[in-house]
N, C-alpha and C positions, 0 to 999 in steps of 0.2 A: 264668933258665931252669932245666931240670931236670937232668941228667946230659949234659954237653956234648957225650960221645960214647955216651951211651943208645941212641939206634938204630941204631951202627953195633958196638957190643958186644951188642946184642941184639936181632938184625932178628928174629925170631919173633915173633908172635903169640901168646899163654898166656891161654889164656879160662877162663873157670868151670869147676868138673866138676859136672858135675850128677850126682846121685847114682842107681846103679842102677836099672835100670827095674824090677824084681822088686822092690825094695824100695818104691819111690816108690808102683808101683802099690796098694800097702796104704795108703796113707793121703792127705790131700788136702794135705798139706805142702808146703810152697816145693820146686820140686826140685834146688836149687843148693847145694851142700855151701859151707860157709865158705870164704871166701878165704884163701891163705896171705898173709901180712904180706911174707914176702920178693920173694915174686910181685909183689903190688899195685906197688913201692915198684921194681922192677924194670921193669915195665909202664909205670908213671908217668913213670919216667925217660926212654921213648922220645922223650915230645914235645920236638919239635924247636925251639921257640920262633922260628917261622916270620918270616920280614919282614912278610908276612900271612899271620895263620892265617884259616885258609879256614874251621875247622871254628865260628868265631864265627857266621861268613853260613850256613852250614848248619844252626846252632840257631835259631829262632825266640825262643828267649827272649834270645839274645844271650851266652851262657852266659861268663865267664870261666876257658876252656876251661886254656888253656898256666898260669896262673897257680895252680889248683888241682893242676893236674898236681905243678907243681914245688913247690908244698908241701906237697902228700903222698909226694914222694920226698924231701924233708928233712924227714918224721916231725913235721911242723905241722898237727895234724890238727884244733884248734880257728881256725888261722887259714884252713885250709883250710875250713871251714863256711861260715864270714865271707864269706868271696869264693861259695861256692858259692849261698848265702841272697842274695845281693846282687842276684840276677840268678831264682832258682829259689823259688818258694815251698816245692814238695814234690818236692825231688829223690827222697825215698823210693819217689815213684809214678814218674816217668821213670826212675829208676836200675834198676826191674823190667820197665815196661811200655815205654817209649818205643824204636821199632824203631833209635834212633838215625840222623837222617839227619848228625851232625854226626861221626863216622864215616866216612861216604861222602863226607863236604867233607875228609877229615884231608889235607895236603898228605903226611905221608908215602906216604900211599895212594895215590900217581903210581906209584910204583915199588917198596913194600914194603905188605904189610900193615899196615893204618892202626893207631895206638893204640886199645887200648882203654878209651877213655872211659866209656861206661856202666859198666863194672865201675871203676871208681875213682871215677864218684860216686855209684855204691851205697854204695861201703865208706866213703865221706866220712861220708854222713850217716847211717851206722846205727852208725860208730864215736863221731859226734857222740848222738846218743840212749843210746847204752850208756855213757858217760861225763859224761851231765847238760849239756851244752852247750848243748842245745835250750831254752832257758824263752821262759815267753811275754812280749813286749812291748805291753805296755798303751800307749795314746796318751798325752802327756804334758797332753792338755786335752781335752775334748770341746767340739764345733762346735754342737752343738746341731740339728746337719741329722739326716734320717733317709734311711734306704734299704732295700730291700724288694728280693732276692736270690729270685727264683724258679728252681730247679735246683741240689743241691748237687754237682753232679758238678766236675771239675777248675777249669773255667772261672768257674761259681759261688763256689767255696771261692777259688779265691785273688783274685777281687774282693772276694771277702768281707774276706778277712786283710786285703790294702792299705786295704781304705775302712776297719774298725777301727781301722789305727791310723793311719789319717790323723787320726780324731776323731772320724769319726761314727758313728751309731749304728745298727747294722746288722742285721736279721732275713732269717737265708738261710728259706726255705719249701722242703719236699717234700713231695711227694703220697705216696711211700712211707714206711712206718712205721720206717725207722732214716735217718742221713744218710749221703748217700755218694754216688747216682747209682749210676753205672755202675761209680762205682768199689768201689762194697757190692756189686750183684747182678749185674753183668754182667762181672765179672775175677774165674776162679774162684783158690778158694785157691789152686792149686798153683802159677800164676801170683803171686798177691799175698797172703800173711794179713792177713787183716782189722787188727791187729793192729796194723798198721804206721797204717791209716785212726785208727783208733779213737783212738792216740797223738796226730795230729796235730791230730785234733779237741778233744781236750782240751787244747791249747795254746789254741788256738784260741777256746773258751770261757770260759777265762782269761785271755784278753785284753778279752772283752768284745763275740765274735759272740753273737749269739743264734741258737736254731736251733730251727726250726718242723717238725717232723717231721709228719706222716699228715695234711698241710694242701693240701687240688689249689686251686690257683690254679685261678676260670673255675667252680668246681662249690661247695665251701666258703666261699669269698671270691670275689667276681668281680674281675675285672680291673680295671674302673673305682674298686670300693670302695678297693682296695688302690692304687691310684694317689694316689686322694684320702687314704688315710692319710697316703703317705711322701712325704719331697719329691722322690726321685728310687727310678727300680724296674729293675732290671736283670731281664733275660729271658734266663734260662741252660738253656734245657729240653733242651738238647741237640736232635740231629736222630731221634727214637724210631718214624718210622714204617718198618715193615719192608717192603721189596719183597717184590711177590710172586711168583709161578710160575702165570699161567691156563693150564696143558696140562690136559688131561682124565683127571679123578679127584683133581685138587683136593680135592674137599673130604671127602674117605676120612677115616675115625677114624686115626690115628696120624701123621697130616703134621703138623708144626706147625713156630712161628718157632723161629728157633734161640735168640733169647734170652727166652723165655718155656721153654725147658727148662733156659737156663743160671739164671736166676732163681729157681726154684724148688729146684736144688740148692744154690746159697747160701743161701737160709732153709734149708734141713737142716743146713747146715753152719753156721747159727747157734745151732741149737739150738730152731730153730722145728719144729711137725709141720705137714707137708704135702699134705692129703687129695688120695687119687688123684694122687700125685706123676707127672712124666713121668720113666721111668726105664729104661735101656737094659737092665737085666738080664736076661740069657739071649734076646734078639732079636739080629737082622740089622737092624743100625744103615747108614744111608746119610745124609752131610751132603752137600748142594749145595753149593757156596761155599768157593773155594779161598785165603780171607783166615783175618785173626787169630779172627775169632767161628765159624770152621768150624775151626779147630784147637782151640777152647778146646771145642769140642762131643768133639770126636776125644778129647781125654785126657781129658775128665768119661764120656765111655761106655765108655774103657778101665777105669776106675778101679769106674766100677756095673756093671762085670763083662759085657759085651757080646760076644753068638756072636762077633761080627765085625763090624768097621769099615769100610764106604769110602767116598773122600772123592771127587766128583767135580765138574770142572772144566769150564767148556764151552770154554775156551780152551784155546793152546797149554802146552806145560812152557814156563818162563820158562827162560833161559841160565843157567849154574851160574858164569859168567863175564862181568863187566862189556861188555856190547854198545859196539858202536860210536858209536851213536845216543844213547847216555847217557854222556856221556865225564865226567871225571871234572873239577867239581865234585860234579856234579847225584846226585840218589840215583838209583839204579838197579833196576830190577825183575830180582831174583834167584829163583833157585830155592831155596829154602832147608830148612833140615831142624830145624824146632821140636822142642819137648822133646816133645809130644803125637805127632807124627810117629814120630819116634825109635820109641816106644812100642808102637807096632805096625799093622795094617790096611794098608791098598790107597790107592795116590792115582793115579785115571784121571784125564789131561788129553783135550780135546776131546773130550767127552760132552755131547751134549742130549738132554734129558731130551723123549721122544717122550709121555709117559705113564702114568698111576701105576695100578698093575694093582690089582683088588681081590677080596677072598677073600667068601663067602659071606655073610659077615655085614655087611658093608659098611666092613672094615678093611682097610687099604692092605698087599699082602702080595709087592709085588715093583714097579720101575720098569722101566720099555721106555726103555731109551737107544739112541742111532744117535751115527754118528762126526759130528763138526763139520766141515762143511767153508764157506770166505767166498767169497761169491758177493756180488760187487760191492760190496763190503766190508759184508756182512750174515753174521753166524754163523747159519747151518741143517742142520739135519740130513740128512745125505745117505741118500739111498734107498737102501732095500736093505740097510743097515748095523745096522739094528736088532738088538737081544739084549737078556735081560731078566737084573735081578739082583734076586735075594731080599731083602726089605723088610719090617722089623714095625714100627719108626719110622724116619720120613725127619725132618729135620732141616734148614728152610730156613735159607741163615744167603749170602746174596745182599745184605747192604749194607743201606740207609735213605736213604731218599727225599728228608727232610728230616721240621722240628719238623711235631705236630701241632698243627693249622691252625684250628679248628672254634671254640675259647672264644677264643682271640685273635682271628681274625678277626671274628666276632662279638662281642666287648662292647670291641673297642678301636678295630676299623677298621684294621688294621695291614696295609699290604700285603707281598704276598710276589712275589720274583722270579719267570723263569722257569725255574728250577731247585728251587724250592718252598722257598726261603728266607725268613727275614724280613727284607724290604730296611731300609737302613740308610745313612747318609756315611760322610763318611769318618773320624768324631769317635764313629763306631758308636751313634747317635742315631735313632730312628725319626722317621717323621713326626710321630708324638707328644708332643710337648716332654718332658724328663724322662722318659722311655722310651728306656732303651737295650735294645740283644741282645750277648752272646757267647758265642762256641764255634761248636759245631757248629749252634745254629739258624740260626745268621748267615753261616754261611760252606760248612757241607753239614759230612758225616759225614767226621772228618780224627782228626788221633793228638791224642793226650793233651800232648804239646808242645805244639802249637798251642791251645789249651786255655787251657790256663794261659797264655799269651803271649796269650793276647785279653782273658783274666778280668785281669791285671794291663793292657790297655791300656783295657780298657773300664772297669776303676777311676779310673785318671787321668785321662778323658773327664768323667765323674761328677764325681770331685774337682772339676773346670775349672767344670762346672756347676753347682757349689753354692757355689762360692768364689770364682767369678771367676778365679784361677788354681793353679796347682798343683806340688807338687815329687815325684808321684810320676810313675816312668819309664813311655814309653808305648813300649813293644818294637815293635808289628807294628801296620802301615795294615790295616783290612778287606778290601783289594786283594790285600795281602803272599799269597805264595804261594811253594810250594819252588822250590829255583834251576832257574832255565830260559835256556837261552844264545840 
């Protein structure tokens, strides 16, 4: 274990500092100033090396939580990788994005604030890349099977990695012209540099992925073509359809999805030009949607210099303090205060949206909101409550539906739940022999953990089916879901 008496010499919590909002807001850089070393190694110490750690069942990837701990508090920082890689393909991406549910599982967190683990396996694996640790593993033989990786967002890339080096031979496909998914255009920098993406890819290519960039499965290649290529095809497209809002005035010039404006400031922030960019500068910005894609909207229009920000909600404030009814394994819904938050603007709870006002030319130039009130467990707009707020782009950013449905459903026959998924077993196998799904089209719009815990379980599914059996790990059922009592 780690420091015997760790979290009782140090019940405190010590998290990040994130760096100045006046400063951060000049640039799109990570906003997390460097860890101190004494910190980390102090923090690490707190794990308690449980009878059971809880915080294993609250990772989906299974993570070796307490044993990373205590090798980063005895300054083992290459054996600390080891155990970390063991279980994580890209701790780089959950060490930034992942809201940590394995946190909310930490047993100290009964009675003191829990360890913080995402910041210790941030600082694992970017002390492992600053130090040359990371090289890539090539397969020691090739199988001679093929496989066909549609989607390289989280789920895709580490199917990708395992089927590599299991031995086979593997081409991820994306319809967009860099790889990365969601995790290129829809995590803006300030959250992740690219930087870190681009690193891992290039292991990755070194090992012998190949990668098909500005290739749409269904329009390019069809489905079926691409089937009969590989022996087996994983379908990783993630879930990309946006809800919508039918109130009236819809369809106004300046309403749009929320990640069709965060997309188009990552190609800026490539280096790409953006004709007619969507861009908050010098407007009265409004995002609907009180998740991670309505906060990432919130600090990209603080940063392109926006009159004013707000954010609204049609539900309650969540508690600022663990509820009753979420006790503690399980994760909790918090009120929380992101670094975008932080940063400035307005966040209304219990607002619906009555109606999007429009100005002479047929541009959206203010919203008609009314208070929420549940009426037989329906959120509606209560009468009379109505008041209008100034609007030059609104910003939908309300979730996803699920994958789109139109070239799969059409050239494969592949059906979908009713929740607008692509159904699957429990081996994440379609109806289609050699047709797998993972991530989000298979299971609905979920965090980047789970992601990766389907891309590695729906590799070893694959592996089983082209070998007959298999020695890589298969972490989560398609069933698997956060802790529920």
């Amino acid at each position: 274990m780690a420091d015997p008496k760790g979290f009782l010499k140090t019940p405190e919590r010590e998290v990040p500092v994130r760096r100045p909002v006046a400063l951060r807001l000049m640039d799109w850089k990570e906003v997390y100033e460097q860890g101190d070393a004494a910190t980390l190694k102090r923090q690490a110490g707190r794990c308690m090396d449980c009878g059971i750690p809880f915080c294993h069942h609250g990772c989906p990837l299974g993570n070796l939580i307490p044993e990373w701990n205590d090798l980063t508090w005895r300054d083992e920082g290459r054996a600390a990788i080891e155990r970390l890689h063991a279980t994580n393909n890209f701790p780089e991406f959950t060490g930034r994005l992942c809201p940590a549910p394995c946190e909310s599982s930490c047993v100290l967190g009964i009675n003191q604030d829990p360890v913080t683990i995402k910041q210790v396996e941030v600082s694992i694996i970017d002390q492992a890349f600053a130090n040359g640790w990371v090289t890539p593993h090539p397969p020691e033989r090739l199988t001679g099977k093929t496989v066909a990786i549609v989607g390289s967002g989280p789920a895709g890339l580490a199917a990708a990695q395992q089927l590599t080096r299991a031995g086979h031979t593997v081409a991820v496909y994306e319809r967009d012209d860099r790889i990365g998914g969601l995790l290129r255009y829809g995590i803006p920098d300030f959250k992740m540099e690219k930087k870190h993406l681009d690193t891992r890819l290039a292991q990755m290519q070194a090992e012998g992925t190949r990668f098909r960039a500005g290739v749409e499965i269904g329009v390019d290649i069809s489905w079926s073509d691409l089937k009969a290529r590989y022996d087996a095809v994983i379908v990783a497209t993630g879930a990309m359809k946006p809800r919508d809002l039918p109130v009236p005035g819809r369809d106004l010039l300046g309403i749009e999805y929320a990640m069709n404006y965060l997309v188009q400031q990552n190609r800026v922030g490539a280096g790409d030009f953006v004709a007619e960019q969507l861009t908050a500068q010098g407007k009265h910005v409004v995002v609907l949607g009180g998740g991670d894609t309505g906060a990432d909207c919130i600090g990209t229009a603080h940063r392109q210099g926006a009159l004013s920000v707000t954010n609204l909600a049609i539900g309650l404030q969540p508690p600022s303090e663990r509820p009753d009814h979420q006790p503690w394994p399980m994760q909790p819904t918090l009120f929380e205060v992101s670094s975008a938050h932080e940063e400035g603007g307005e966040r209304v709870y219990l607002a619906s949206t009555v109606e999007f006002l429009s100005n002479e030319v047929g541009e959206v130039r203010g919203i008609r909101v009314a208070e929420t009130e549940y009426l037989d467990g329906r959120r509606v707009p209560k009468a009379g409550s109505e008041r209008d707020i100034p609007a030059d782009l609104v910003l939908l950013a309300l979730g996803f539906s699920g994958p789109e449905e139109h070239t799969i459903e059409q050239q494969l026959g592949l059906p979908f739940d009713d929740r607008g998924n692509i159904t699957r077993d429990g081996q994440y196998e379609t109806s289609e022999s050699g047709v797998f799904v993972a991530g989000d089209a298979g299971r609905g719009q979920s965090l980047i953990v789970w992601a990766i815990a389907e891309g590695r379980a729906a590799a070893s599914a694959v592996d089983r089916f082209l070998e007959g059996e298999t020695e890589l790990p298969f972490p989560v059922k398609p069933t698997d879901r956060a802790i529920t009592l």
